[in-house]
C-alpha positions, 0 to 999 in steps of 0.5 A: 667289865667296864662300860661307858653307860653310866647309872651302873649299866642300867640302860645297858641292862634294860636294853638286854633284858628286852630279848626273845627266848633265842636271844634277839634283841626287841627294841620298845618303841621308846628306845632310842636306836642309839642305845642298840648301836652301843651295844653292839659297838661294845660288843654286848649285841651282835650285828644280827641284833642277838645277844652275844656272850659278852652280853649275857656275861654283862647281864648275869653280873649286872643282876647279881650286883642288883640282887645283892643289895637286896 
């Protein structure tokens, strides 16, 4: 899965990673709504601001990626 988020996609997954138990998207208030706008423009977060598919896929290989050099 490619994104044009650059550092691995870590922006990208800190930005996910910060949900509610039913999938909607929190933003931090040092988050810059750009990010979001991202997001949802690939796909990863739906207009509602929940996490889509696409976007729990992204996590789960993004983690395994991390966790693997550990």
């Amino acid at each position: 899965m490619q994104l044009s988020t650059g550092n691995g996609g870590q922006p990208m997954t800190r930005l996910l990673s910060n949900r509610t138990g039913d999938g909607l998207i929190r933003l931090p208030r040092t988050t810059k709504s750009g990010a979001l706008r991202d997001a949802i423009n690939q796909g990863l977060v739906s207009e509602d601001g929940y996490l889509t598919r696409k976007g729990r896929n992204f996590l789960a290989h993004a983690r395994h990626r991390t966790s693997v050099g550990e």
